[in-house]
N, C-alpha and C positions, 0 to 999 in steps of 0.2 A: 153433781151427777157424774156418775162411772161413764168412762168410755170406754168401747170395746178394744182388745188389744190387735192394733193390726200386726196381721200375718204378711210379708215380705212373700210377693207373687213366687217366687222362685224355690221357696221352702220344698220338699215333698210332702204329696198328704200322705202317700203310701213308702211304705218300708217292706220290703222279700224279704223273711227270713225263717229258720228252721223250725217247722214246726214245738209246739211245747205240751207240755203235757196238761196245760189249763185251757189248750185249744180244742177239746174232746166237744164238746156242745156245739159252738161253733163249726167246725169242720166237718160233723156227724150232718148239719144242716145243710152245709154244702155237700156233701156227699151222697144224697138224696136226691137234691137237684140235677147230679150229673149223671145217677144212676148205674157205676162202671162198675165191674169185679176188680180195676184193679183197687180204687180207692172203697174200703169198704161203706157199707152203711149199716152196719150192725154195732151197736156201743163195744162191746167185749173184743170183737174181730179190729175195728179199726184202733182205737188202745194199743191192742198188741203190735197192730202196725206201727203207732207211734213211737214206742219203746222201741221198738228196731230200728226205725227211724234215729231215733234219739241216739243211740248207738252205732250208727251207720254213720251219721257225722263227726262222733266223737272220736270214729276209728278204733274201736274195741271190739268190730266182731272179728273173730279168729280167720272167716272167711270172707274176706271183703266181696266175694261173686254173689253172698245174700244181702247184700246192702239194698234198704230200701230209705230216699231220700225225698221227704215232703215238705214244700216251699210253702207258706203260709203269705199272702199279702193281709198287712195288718193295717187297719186304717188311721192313721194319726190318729183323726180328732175322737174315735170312741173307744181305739183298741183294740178292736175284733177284727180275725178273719174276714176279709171280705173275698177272699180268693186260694186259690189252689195249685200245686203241680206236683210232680212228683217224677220218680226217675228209681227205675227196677235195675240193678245193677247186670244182670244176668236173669235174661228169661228164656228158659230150656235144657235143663240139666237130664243125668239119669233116673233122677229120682221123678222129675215134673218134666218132661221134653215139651217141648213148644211145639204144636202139630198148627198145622195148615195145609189149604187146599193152592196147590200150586195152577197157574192159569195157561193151557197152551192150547196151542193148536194145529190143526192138519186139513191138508188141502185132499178134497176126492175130486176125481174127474172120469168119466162117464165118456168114453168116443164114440159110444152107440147113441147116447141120450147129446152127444154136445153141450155136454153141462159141467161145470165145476163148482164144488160150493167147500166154504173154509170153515170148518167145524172148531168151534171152543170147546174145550173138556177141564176138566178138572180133577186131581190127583191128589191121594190125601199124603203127602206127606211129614213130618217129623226132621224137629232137631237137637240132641242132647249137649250140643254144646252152645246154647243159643248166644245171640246178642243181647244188647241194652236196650233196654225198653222206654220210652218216657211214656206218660198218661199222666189221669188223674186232673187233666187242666179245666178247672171252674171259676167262673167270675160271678159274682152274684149279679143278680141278673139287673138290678136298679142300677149297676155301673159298667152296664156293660159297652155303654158307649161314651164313657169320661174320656177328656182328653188325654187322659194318664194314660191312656193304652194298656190299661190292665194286662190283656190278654198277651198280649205283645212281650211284653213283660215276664208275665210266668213264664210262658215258651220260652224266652230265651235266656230264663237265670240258670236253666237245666243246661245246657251249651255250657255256659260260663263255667258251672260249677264243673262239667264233666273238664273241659279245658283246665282247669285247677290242679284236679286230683287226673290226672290221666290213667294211672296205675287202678283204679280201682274200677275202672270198666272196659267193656271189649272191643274190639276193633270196628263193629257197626254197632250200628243204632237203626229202630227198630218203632213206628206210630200204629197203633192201630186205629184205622178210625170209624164212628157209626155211620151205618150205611143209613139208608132211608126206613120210616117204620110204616105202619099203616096208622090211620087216625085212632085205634084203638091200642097203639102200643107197641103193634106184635111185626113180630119178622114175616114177611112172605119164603124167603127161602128157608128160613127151620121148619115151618110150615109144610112145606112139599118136600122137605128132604131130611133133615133132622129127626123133627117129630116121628118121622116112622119108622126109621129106623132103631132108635133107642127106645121111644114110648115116653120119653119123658116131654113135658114142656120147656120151653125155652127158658125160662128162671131157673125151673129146676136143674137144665143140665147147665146154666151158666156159671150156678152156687156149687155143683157139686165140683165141676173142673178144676175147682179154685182150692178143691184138699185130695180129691185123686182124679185123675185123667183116664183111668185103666179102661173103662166103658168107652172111648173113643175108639181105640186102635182093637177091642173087643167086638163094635158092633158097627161101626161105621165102615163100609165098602170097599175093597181094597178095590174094584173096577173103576174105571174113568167114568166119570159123570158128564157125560154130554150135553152141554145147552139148552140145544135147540130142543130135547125132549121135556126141558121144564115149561111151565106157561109162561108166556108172553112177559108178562109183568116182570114177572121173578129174573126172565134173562137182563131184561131193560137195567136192575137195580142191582147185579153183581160186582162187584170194583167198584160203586158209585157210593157216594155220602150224600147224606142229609141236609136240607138246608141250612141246618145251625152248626153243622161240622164244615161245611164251603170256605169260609173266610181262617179256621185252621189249618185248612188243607192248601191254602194260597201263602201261608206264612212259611210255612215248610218248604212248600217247593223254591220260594225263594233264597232261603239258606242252605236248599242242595240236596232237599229229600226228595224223591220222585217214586212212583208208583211202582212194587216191587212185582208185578204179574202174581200176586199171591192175595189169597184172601180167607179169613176167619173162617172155620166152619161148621161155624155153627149160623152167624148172621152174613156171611160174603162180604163184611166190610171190609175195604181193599186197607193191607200194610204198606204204608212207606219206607224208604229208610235211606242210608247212605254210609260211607265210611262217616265215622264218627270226625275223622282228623281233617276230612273233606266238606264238613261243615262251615258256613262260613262264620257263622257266630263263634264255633271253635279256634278257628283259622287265625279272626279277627281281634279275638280277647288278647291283652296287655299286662302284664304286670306295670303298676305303677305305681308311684307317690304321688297322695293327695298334698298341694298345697292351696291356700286361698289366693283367688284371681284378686292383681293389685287391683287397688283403685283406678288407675288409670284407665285409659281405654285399651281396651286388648288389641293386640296388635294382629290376633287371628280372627276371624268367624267362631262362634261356638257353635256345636251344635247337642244334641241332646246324646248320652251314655247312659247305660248301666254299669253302676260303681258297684263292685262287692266288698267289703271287710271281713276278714273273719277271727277278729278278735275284739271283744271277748268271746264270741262266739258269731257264726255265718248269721250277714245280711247283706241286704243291697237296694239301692235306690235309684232313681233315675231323677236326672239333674244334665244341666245345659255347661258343656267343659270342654277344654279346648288343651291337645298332646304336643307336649314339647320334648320328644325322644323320651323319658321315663319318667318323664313328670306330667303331671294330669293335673291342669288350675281349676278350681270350682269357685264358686260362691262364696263370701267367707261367710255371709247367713249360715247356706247350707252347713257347712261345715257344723258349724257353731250349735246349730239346731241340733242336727245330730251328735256331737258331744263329739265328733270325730277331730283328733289333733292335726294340726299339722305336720307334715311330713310323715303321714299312716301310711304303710303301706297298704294298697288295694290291687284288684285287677278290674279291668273296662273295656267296653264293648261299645261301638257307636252304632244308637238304634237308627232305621231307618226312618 
């Protein structure tokens, strides 16, 4: 009688690493699920993004400001995608500027009425020299509460890797994230303010944004959009997320992203952002040498990291390690498992 081969608790099931070009099936599925422009869902469309991808890590595009960078979590035991992220090196040029509706406000006061009231507005602004973007983060949804902290994970292999390559993106960083929808899908504020102005539906004008912008700063208001004149609902749901965007939006703010008074506008979902160097996942990444933890009993605490490699080509794992100034001890399983030598150089990051 066969016995099963045990797996040593400490192994990773999941492996981050760069997109490939036999992850199109895969990734298309998850990109469906998550429904963004930035990660496409059209075969032909996301492809192209792969190969740029493909290229963005390899360091062969002539302009590193178009690099676009898609992390894949792969699942040991079947080999598929079970996850997503990605990281837009530059979003807001001459050619595409990055518009947004900026968030302010102004106090009226009345000494006839003895009244004062603090009005919100909104102002469509534009940027041609934008920042860095991250998106595109999906878990597939049967894991999305593994201990592995998937989610966790994607979020912060973009960090690391921007910490790596520092030259190749810009001084902030830049989330957008989904606001709330209605139970049928749809935005309430493209609804009352979009839609009428342009004529189109909100898919339509989210597809077309994504190859010309010109219809924006064409037909949408150069006047302040004042609040209090939209319905009730629509104000309640400006700058706010969704409840399945909640728990990203608490991961960010912890490594230093905070609500930027700006929001999408097309759907009012409010941008984060922060200096990129001001990150703490940034801040906190390590260049290091993996070596295997002796047998003995370790003299520190471990606690969990995200390791990166990036030869033969970018990955990264999370694993239980413990930093002794430029050396970083792991597992010798892990190690082993992963085919990683000793004394690899890596960089690391201790997750929360």
């Amino acid at each position: 009688m066969k016995h099963a081969k045990r797996t040593n608790h400490r192994e990773p099931r999941f492996v981050l690493r760069e997109v490939r070009t036999a992850d199109l099936d895969e990734l298309l599925r998850l990109s469906r699920i998550l429904d963004s422009i930035n990660l496409p869902t059209e075969p032909d469309e996301l492809r192209s993004t792969i190969v740029r991808s493909r290229r963005s890590f390899a360091g062969s595009l002539t302009d590193s400001a178009k690099g676009i960078y898609v992390f894949v979590a792969e699942d040991r035991r079947t080999r598929r995608p079970v996850g997503s992220s990605m990281i837009i090196a530059k979003h807001g040029t001459p050619e595409s500027p990055h518009y947004y509706l900026g968030m302010m406000n102004e106090e009226r006061y009345s000494k006839t009425l003895g009244k004062m009231f603090r009005h919100t507005y909104l102002n469509l602004r534009h940027s041609m020299d934008g920042p860095t973007e991250i998106g595109g983060l999906i878990v597939d949804p049967k894991l999305r509460r593994h201990p592995a902290r998937l989610g966790t994970q994607l979020s912060f292999i973009r960090f690391l890797y921007m910490a790596l390559h520092r030259q190749r993106f810009g001084a902030e960083v830049i989330a957008e994230m989904k606001p709330p929808l209605t139970p049928s899908g749809e935005n309430r504020f493209w609804q009352c303010y979009g839609a009428r102005v342009t004529g189109l539906t909100f898919r339509e004008a989210d597809k077309l944004s994504t190859k010309d912008k010109e219809f924006i700063p064409a037909l949408f208001p150069n006047a302040p959009i004042y609040t209090c004149m939209l319905p009730l609902e629509v104000q309640e749901e400006i700058g706010r997320v969704g409840a399945d965007t909640a728990g990203a939006v608490h991961l960010l703010e912890r490594i230093g992203l905070e609500f930027l008074d700006q929001v999408d506008p097309f759907d009012a979902g409010p941008y984060y952002g922060a200096r990129i160097d001001d990150v703490a996942v940034v801040r906190d990444t390590r260049r290091v040498r993996l070596m295997p933890e002796p047998s003995r009993a370790a003299p520190a605490p471990v606690r969990p990291h995200l390791i990166a490699v990036e030869r033969p080509a970018f990955r990264a794992f999370c694993a239980a390690a413990r930093r002794e100034g430029e050396t970083l001890f792991v597992s010798a399983a892990v190690l082993g498992e992963l085919a990683i030598r000793p004394g690899a150089q890596a960089a690391a990051v201790p997750l929360p």
